[in-house]
PAZAPA-4460 file (N, C-alpha, C; in steps of 0.05 Angstrom, whole numbers, plus 32768, in hexadecimal, padded with zeros to 4 digits):
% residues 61
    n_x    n_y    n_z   ca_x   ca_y   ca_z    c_x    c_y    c_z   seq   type   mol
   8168   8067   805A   8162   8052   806C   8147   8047   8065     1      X     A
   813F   802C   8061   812C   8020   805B   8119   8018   8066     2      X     A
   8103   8012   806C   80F1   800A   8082   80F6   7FEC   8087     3      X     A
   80FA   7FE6   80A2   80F1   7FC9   80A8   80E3   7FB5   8097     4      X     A
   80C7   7FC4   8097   80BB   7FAF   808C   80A9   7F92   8096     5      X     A
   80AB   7F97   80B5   80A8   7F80   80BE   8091   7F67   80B4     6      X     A
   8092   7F57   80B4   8080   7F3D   80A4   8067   7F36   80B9     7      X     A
   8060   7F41   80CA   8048   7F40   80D5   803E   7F4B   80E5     8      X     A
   8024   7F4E   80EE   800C   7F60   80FD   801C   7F54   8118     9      X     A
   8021   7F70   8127   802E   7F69   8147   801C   7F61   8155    10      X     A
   7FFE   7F68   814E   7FF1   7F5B   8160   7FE3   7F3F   815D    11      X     A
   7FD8   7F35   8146   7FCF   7F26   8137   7FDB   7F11   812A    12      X     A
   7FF6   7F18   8127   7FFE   7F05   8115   8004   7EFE   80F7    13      X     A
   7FE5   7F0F   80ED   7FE4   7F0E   80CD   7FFC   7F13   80CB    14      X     A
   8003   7F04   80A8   8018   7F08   809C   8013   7F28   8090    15      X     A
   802A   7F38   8087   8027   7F49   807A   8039   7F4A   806F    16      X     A
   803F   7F3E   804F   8051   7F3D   8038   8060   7F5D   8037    17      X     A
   8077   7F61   8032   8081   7F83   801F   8069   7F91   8014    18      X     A
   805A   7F7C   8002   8043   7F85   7FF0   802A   7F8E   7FF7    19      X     A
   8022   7F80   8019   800C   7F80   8024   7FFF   7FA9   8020    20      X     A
   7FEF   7FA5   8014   7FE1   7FC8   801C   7FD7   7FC3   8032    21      X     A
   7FD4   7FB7   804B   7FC4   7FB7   805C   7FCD   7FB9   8073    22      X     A
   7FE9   7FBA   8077   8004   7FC2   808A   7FF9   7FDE   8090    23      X     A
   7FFF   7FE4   80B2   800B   7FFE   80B5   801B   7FFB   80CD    24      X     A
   8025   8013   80C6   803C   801A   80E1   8041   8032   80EA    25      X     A
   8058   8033   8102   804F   8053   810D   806D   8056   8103    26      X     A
   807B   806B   8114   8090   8079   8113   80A1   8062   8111    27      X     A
   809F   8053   812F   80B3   8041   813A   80B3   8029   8124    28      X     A
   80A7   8026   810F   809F   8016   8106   808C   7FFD   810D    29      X     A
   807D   7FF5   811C   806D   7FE8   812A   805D   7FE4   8114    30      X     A
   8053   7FC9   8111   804A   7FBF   80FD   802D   7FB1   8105    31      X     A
   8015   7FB8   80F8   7FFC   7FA9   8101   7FEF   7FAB   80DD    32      X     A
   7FD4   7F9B   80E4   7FC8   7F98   80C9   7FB1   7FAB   80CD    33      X     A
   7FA4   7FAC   80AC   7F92   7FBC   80B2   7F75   7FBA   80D0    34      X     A
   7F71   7FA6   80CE   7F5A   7FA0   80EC   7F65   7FA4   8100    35      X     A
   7F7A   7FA3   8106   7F82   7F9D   811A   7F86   7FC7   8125    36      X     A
   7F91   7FD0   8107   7F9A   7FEB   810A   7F7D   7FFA   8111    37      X     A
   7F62   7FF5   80FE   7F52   8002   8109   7F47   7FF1   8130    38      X     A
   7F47   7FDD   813B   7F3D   7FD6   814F   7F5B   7FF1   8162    39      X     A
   7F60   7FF1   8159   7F7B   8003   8173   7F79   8022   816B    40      X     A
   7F60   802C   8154   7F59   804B   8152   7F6C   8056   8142    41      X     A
   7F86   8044   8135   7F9C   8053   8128   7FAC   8058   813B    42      X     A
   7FAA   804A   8155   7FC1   8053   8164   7FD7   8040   8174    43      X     A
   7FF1   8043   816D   8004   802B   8176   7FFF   802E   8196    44      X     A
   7FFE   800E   8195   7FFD   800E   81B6   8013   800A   81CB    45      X     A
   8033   800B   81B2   8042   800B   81BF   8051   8025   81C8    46      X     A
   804F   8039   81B2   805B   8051   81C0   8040   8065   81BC    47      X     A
   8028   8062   81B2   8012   8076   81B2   8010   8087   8195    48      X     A
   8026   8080   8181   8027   8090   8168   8012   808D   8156    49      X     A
   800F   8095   8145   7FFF   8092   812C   800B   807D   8118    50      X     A
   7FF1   806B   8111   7FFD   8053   8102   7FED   8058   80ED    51      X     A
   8002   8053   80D6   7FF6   8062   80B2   7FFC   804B   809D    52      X     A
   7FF2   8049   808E   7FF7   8037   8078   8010   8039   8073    53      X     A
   8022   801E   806E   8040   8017   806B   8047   8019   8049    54      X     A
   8051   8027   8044   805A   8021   801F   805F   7FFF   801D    55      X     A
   8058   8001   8008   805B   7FE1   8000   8077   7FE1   7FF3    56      X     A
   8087   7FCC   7FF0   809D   7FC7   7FE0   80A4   7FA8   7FCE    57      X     A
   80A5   7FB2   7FB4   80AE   7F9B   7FA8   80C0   7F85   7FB5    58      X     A
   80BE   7F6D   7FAE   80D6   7F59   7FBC   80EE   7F58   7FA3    59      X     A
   80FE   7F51   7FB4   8117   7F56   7FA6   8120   7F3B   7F90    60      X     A
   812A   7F45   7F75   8126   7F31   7F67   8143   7F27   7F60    61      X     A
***
């Protein structure tokens, strides 16, 4: 099973490409950018998990 992936900061907005290194997410997948991840301590504010750097993935050619 693959990750989502989702294309932007839940809270912010920024875009965050497959490629972005600056994505993280928690378990649930919940998606924020890096500023946004440190202003919230590393912590999703939707279920309270730990939010970690997202693997990046090539786009499909």
């Amino acid at each position: 099973m693959a990750l989502e992936m989702r294309s932007e900061c839940e809270k912010c907005q920024t875009d965050l490409p497959h490629m972005a290194a600056d994505a993280h997410i928690c378990s649930y997948e919940c998606t924020f950018c890096t500023p946004c991840t440190t202003e919230m301590s590393g912590v999703c504010p939707n279920c309270g998990g730990e939010l970690v750097r997202r693997p990046t993935r090539k786009p499909k050619t």
